[in-house]
C-alpha positions in Angstrom: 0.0 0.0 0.0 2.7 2.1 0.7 4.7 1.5 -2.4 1.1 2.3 -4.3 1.0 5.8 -2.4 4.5 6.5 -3.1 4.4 5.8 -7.1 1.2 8.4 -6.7 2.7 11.0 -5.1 5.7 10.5 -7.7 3.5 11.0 -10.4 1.4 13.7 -9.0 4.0 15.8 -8.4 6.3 15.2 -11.3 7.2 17.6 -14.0 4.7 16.7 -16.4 2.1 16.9 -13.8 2.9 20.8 -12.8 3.1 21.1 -16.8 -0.7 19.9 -17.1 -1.4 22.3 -14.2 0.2 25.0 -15.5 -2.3 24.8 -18.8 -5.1 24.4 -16.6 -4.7 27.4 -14.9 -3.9 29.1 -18.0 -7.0 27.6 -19.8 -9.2 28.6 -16.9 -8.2 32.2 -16.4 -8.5 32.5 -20.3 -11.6 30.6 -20.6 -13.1 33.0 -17.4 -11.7 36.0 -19.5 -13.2 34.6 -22.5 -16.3 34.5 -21.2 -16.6 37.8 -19.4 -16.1 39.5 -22.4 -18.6 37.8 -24.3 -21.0 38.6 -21.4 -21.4 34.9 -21.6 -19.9 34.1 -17.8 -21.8 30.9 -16.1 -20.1 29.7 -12.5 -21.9 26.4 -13.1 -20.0 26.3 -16.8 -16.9 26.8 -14.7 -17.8 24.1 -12.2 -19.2 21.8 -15.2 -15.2 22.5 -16.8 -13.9 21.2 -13.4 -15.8 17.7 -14.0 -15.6 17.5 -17.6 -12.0 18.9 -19.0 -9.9 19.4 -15.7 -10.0 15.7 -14.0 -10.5 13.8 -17.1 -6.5 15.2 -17.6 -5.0 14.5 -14.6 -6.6 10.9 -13.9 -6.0 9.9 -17.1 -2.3 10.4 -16.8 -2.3 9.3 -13.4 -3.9 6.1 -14.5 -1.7 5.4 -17.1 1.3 6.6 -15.5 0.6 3.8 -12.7 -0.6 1.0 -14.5 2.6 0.9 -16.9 5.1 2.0 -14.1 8.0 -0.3 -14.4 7.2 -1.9 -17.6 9.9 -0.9 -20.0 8.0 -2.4 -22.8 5.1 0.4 -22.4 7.3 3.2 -20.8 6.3 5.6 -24.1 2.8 5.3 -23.3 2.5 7.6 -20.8 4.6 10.3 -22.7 1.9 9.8 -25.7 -1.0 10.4 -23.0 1.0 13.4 -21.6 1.3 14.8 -25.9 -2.4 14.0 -26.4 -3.4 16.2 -22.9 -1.1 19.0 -23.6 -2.1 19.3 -27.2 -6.0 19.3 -26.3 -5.3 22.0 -23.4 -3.4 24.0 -25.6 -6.2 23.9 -28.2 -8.5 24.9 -25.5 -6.2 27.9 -25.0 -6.3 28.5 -28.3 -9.9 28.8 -29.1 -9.8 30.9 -25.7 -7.7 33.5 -26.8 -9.3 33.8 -30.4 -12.4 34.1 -28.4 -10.6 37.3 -26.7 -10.2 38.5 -30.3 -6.2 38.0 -29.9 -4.8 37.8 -32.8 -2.9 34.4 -33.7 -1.0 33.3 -36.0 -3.4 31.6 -39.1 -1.0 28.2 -38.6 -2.4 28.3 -35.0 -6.1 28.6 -36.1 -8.8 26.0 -37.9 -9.0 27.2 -41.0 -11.7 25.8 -43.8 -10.0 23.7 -46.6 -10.4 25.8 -49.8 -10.3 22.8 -51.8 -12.0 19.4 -51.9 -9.6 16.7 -50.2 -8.0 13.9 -52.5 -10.2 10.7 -51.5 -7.4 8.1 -50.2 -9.1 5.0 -51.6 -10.8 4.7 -55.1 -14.6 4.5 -55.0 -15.6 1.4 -56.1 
């Protein structure tokens, strides 16, 4: 049990942890800021964010962080689940800060395809 609290608390306050927590407090104060602006503020929306984008993050890593811990055959795993989080916050921050009306650079922001994609297969 011990050994179990340990490897937790190693993850939990690991680098990549305070990384992920970093971007959550960024995407919260942007998407508060956001939202003020837009006169579109909701404190439930903010306690709704808690439950649906802010613990999804961190047990996920957690989870996976634990469950391959030691197994050098799956030690990229949790580095992939760390890319995937940190991508979706900072696309999240993102849409925040267009929302502000900040300007970003076009590379940064979903753009429409101008053209129709190239199908990868041939219809049959």
């Amino acid at each position: 049990m011990n050994s179990i609290l340990a490897l937790l608390l190693k993850v939990a306050g690991g680098p990549d942890m305070v990384y992920l927590t970093a971007l959550v407090a960024a995407n919260v104060v942007l998407g508060v800021a956001a939202a003020l602006a837009t006169g579109t503020f909701n404190l439930a929306k903010l306690a709704n964010f808690v439950e649906q984008r802010l613990l999804p993050v961190y047990l996920a890593y957690l989870a996976v962080s634990i469950l391959v811990y030691g197994n050098a055959t799956l030690s990229a795993v949790p580095t992939a689940v760390f890319l995937a989080l940190s991508a979706r916050l900072l696309s999240y921050i993102v849409a925040n800060l267009t929302e502000l009306g900040i300007p970003l650079p076009s590379i940064l922001v979903a753009t429409k395809p101008s053209a129709t994609p190239i199908p990868l297969a041939p219809k049959v």
